[in-house]
VOSE-494169 format. One record per residue (C-alpha): residue in three letters; x, y, z; residue number from 1. Coordinates in Angstrom, 1 decimal. Layout:
! VOSE-494169
residu,x,y,z,num
ALA,X,Y,Z,NUM
...
! end
This chain:
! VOSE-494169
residu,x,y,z,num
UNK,171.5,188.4,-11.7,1
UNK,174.6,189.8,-10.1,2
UNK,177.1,188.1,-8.5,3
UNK,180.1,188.4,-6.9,4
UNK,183.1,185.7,-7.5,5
UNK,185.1,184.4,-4.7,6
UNK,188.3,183.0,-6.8,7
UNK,190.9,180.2,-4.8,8
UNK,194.4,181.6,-5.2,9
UNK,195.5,178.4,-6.6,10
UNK,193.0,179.2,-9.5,11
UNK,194.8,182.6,-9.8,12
UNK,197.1,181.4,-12.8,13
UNK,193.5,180.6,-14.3,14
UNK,191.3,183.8,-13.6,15
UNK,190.1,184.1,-17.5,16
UNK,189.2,180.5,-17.7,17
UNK,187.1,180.6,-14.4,18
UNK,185.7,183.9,-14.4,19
UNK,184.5,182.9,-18.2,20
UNK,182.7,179.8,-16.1,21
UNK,181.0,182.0,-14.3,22
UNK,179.6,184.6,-17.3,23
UNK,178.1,181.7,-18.9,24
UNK,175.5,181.5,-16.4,25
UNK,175.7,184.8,-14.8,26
UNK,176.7,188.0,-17.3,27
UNK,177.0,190.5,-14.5,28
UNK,180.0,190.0,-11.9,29
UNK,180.1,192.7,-9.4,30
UNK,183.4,192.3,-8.6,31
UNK,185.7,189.1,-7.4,32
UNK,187.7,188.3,-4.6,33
UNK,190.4,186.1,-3.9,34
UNK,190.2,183.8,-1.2,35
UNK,192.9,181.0,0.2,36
UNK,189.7,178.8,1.8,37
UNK,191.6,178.5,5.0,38
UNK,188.8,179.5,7.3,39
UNK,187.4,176.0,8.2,40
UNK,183.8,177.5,9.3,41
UNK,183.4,179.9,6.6,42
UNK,186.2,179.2,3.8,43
UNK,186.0,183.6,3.8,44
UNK,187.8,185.1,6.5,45
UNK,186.4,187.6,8.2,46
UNK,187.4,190.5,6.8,47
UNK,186.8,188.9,3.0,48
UNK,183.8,188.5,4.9,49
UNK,183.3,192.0,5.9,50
UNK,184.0,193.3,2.0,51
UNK,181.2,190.8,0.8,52
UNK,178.6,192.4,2.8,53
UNK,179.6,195.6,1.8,54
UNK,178.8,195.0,-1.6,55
UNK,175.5,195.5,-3.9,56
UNK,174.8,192.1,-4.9,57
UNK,172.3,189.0,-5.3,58
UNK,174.4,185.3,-5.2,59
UNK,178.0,184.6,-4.4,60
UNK,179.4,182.1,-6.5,61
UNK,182.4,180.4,-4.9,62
UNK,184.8,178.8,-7.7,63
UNK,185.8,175.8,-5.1,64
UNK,183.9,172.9,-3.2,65
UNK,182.1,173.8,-0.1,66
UNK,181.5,171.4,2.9,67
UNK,177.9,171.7,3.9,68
UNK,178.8,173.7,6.7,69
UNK,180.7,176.2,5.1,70
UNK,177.5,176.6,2.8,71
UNK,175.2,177.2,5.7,72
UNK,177.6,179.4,7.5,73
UNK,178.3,181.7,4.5,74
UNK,174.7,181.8,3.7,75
UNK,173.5,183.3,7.5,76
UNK,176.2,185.5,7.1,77
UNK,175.7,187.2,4.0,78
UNK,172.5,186.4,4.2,79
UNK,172.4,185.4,0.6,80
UNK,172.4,182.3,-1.5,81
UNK,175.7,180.5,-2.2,82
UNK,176.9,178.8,-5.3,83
UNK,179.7,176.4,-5.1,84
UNK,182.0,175.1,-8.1,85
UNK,180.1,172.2,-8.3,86
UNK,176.6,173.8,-8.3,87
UNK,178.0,176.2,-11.3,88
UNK,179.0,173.7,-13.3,89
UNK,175.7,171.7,-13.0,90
UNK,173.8,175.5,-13.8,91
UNK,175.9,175.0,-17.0,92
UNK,175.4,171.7,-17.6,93
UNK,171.7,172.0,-16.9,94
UNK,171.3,175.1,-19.8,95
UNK,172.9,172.9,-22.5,96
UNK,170.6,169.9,-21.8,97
UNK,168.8,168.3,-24.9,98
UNK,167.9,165.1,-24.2,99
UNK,166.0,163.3,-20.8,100
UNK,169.1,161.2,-20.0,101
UNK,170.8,164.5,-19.9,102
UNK,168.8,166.2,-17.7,103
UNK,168.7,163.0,-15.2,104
UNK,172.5,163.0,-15.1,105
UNK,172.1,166.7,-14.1,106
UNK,169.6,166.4,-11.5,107
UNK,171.4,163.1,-10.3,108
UNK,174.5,165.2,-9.6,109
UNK,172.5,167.9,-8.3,110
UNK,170.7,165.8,-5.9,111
UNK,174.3,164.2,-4.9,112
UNK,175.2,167.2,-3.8,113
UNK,172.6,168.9,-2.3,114
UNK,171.9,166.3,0.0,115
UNK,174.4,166.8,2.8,116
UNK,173.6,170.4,2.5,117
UNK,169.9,169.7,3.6,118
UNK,171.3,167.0,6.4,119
UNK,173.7,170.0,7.7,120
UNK,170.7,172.1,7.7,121
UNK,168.3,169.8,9.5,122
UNK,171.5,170.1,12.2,123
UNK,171.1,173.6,12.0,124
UNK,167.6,173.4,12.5,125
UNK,167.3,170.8,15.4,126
UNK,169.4,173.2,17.2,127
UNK,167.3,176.5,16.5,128
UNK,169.9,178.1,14.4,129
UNK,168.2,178.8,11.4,130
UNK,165.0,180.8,12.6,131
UNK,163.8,183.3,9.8,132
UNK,167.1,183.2,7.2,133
UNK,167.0,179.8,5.9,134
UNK,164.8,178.5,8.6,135
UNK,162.2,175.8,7.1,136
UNK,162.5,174.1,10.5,137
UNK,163.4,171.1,11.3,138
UNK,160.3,168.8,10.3,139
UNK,160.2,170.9,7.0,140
UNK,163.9,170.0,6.3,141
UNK,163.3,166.7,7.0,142
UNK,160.7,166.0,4.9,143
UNK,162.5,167.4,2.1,144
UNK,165.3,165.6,2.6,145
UNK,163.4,162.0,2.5,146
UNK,161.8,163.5,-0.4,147
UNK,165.0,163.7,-2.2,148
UNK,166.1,160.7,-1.2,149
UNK,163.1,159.3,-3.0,150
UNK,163.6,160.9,-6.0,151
UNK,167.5,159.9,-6.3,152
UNK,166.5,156.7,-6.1,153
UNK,164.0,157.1,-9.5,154
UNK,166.6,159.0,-11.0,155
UNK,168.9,156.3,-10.7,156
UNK,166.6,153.3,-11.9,157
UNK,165.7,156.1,-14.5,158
UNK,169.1,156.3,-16.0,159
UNK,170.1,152.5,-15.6,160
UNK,167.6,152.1,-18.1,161
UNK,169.0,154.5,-20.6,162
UNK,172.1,153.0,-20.0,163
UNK,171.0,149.5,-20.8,164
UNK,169.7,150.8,-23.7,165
UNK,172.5,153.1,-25.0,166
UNK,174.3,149.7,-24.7,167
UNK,172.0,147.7,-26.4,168
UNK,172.5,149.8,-29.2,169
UNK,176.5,150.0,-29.1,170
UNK,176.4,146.2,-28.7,171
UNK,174.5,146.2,-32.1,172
UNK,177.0,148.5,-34.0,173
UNK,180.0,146.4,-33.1,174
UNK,178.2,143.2,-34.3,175
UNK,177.6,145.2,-37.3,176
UNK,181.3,145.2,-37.9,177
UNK,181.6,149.2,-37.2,178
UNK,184.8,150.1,-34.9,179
UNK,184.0,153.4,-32.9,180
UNK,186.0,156.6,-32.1,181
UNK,185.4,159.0,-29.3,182
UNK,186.5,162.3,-29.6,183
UNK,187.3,163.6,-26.0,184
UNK,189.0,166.9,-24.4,185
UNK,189.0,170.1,-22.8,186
UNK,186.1,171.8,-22.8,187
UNK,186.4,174.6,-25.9,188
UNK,189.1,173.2,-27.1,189
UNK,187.2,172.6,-30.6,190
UNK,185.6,168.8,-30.4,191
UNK,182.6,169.6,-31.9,192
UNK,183.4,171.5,-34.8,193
UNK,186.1,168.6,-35.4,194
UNK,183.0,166.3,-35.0,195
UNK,180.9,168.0,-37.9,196
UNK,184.3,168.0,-40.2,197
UNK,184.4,164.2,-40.0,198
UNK,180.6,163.6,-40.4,199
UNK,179.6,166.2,-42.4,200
UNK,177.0,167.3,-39.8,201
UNK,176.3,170.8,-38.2,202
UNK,175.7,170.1,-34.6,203
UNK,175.8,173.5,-32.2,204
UNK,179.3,174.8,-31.5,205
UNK,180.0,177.7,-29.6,206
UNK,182.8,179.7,-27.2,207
UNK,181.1,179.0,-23.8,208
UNK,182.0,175.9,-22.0,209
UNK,180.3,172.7,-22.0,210
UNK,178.0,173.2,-25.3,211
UNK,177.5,169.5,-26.0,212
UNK,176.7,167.7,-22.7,213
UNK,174.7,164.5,-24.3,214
UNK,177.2,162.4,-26.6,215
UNK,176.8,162.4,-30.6,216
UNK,177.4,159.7,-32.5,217
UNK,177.6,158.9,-36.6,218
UNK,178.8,156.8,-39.3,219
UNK,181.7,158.1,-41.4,220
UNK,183.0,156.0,-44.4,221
UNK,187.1,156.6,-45.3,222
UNK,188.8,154.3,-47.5,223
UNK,187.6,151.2,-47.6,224
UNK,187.0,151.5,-43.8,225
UNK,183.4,152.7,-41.8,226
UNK,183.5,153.9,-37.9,227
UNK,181.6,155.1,-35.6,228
UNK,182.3,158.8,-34.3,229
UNK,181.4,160.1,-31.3,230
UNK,181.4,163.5,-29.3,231
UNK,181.5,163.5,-25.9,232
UNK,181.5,166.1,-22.8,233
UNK,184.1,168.0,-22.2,234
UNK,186.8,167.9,-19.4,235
UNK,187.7,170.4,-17.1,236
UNK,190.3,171.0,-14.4,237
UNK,189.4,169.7,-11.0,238
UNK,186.3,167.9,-12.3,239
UNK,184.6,166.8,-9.0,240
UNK,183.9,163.1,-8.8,241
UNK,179.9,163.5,-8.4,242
UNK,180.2,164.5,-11.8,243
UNK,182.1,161.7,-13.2,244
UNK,180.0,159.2,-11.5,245
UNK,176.7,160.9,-13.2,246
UNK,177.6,161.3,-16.5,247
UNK,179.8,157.7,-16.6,248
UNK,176.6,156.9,-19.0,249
UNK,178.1,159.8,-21.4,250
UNK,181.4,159.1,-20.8,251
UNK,181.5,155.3,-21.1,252
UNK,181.1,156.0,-24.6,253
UNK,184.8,157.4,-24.2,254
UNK,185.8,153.9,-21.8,255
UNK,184.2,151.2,-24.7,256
UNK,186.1,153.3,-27.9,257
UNK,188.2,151.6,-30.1,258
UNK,190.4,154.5,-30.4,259
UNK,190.4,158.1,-28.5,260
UNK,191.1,161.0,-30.4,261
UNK,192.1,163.6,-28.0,262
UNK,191.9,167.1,-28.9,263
UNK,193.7,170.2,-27.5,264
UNK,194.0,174.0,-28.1,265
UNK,197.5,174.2,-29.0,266
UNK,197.1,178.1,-29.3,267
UNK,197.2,178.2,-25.6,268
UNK,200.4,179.0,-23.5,269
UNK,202.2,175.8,-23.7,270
UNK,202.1,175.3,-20.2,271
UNK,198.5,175.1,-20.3,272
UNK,198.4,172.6,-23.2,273
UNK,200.7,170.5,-20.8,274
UNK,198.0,170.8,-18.4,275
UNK,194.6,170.2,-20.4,276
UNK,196.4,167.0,-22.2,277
UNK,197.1,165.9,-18.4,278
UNK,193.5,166.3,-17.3,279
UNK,192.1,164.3,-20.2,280
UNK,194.6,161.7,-19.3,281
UNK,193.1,161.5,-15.6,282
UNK,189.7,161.7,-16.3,283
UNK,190.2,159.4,-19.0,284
UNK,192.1,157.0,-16.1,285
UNK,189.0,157.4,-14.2,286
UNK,186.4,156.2,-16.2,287
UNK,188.8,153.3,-16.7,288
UNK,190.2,154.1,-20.3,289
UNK,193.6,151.6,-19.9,290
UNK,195.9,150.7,-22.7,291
UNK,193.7,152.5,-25.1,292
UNK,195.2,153.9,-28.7,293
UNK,195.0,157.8,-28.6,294
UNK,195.7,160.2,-30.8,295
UNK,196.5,164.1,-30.0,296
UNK,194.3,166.4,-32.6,297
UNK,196.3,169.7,-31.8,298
UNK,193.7,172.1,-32.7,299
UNK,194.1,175.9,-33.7,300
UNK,197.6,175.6,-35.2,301
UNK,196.3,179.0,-37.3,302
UNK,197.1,180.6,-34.4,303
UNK,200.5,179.3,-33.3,304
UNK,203.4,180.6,-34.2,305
UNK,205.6,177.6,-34.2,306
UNK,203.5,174.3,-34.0,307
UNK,206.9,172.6,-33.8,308
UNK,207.9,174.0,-30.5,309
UNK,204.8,173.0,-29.5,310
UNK,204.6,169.5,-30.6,311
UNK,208.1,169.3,-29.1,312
UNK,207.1,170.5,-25.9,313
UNK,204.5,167.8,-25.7,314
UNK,206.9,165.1,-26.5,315
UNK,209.0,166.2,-24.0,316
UNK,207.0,166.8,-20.8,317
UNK,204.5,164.1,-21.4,318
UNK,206.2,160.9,-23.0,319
UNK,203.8,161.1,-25.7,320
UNK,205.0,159.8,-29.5,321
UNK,205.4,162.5,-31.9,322
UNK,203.8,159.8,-34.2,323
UNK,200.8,159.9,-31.9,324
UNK,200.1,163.7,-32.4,325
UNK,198.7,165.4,-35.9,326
UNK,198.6,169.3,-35.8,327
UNK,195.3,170.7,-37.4,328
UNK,192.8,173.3,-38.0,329
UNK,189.1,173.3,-37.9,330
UNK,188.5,175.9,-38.3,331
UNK,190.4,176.3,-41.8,332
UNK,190.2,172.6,-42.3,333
UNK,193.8,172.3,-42.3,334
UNK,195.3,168.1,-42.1,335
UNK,192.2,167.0,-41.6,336
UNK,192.9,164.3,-44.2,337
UNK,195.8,163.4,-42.3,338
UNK,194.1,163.1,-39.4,339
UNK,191.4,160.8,-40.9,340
UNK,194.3,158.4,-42.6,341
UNK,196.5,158.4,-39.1,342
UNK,192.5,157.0,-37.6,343
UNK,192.5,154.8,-40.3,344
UNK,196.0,153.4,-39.8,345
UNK,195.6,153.0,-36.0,346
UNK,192.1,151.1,-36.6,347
UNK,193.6,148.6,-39.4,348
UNK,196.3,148.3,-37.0,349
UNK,194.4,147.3,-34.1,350
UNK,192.4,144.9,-36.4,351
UNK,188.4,145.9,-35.7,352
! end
């Protein structure tokens, strides 16, 4: 499949991170183009426009959120199919998949946002725009719109009962007396293979974003002390809120923790660590993580060259205790201990 990316220039700062989005669904990027989105009918302008057509190519994948107009419009003029940021993500989400509550979430999200797409088509459609190209007509676009409709509706019943029963069974492991720690971050930034230190395990890790998509959980004994540990799905700049809102079942596994253990790449740019530890912080604020105790895991110190500039930095820009943060290394399995007794202190602490 090849594509050609259309990149926002506020993303421009972040071209590696988003084109590597993109390559983890499609491998083969033609070529990409910057775009400001200020074209209100086509978010292209025309002569962006003009260049896409020119080129030898099969989808254009948009790293931004369409309105459902700007989809249509794109789409008769190119006369190919369009991918937004949100529909990316979803293709990722969708490939890493195991389990049915999973899939629901991403077909939930899907269907979210598909649906005004198909209502701005039936507009299209009632007034005899979309003949040939894209052209169902307007009794077959309606149709399929009450069908999805319909099948949102099962989804959601669908995955209130998973939910009920993810609870059931968090309800029994705090009766059991076990506290429980979510590990939470930005995407690649290393929770997994942090997750299979603590528990011994050896769940999938891997470079491309969004590997684990359906939370993880285990026991882990330290001390005289046992937890719960789980790993969650990671964060991302810009999330869009359909996403949140489908995978709260994941991330409420985040909002219900004991304790957050947050966990950055600290062999980024330091500007960017600012950036990723802000974004956890809002997402976390969304799915209503309040007065929480959280700990910084600043992953990949191998890498850096001064962790202490780093750590300072942090301290600096975002309030945040030095106490609170404990450099490491999963990869060469470096303070891990002290990372497990600064969990241990902050549970005994907090008395669960």
């Amino acid at each position: 499949m090849r594509v050609v990316v259309v990149v926002p220039r506020r993303y421009l700062d972040y071209l590696d991170e988003e084109l590597a989005l993109v390559k983890t669904v499609y491998e083969s990027i033609v070529d990409y183009i910057v775009a400001g989105g200020s074209n209100p009918r086509t978010y292209l302008s025309r002569d962006k426009l003009i260049k896409v057509r020119g080129l030898d190519f099969d989808k254009l994948v948009v790293l931004d959120r369409l309105k459902p107009s700007q989809f249509v419009n794109i789409a008769r003029e190119i006369k190919r199919d369009v991918v937004d940021r949100i529909l990316l993500i979803l293709e990722i989400f969708a490939s890493h998949a195991g389990s049915r509550e999973a899939l629901l979430q991403v077909e939930l999200a899907r269907l979210k946002h598909m649906l005004p797409l198909v209502k701005e088509a039936i507009r299209y459609a009632k007034l005899g725009e979309l003949h040939g190209f894209l052209g169902a007509g307007r009794y077959g676009y309606e149709k399929y719109y009450t069908m999805l409709k319909r099948r949102e509706a099962r989804i959601r019943r669908e995955i209130e009962k998973l939910r009920e029963t993810r609870s059931i069974r968090r309800k029994a492991r705090v009766e059991a007396g076990f506290p429980h720690v979510a590990i939470v971050g930005y995407t690649c930034a290393g929770k997994t293979s942090l997750f299979n230190l603590l528990t011994g395990l050896s769940k999938p890790v891997g470079p491309e974003p969004f590997t684990t998509i359906t939370p993880k959980s285990y026991r882990v004994v330290y001390r005289d002390l046992g937890f719960i540990v789980t790993d969650t799905v990671g964060f991302i700049r810009d999330i869009p809120p359909e996403i949140i809102d489908s995978f709260y079942a994941t991330l409420e596994e985040a909002a219900e923790a004991d304790v957050i253990i947050d966990i950055v790449d600290a062999s980024k740019r330091v500007s960017d660590v600012l950036r990723e530890i802000e974004t956890s912080r809002e997402v976390l604020w969304k799915i209503g993580v309040y007065n929480k105790p959280v700990i910084y895991a600043l992953n990949k110190i191998d890498r850096v060259d001064s962790v202490d500039s780093v750590v300072y930095s942090i301290v600096k820009h975002t309030g945040i205790s030095e106490g609170d943060i404990v450099p490491i290394s999963c990869l060469k399995r470096v303070n891990i201990d002290k990372l497990l007794e600064k969990i241990y202190s902050v549970l005994k602490n907090t008395g669960v």
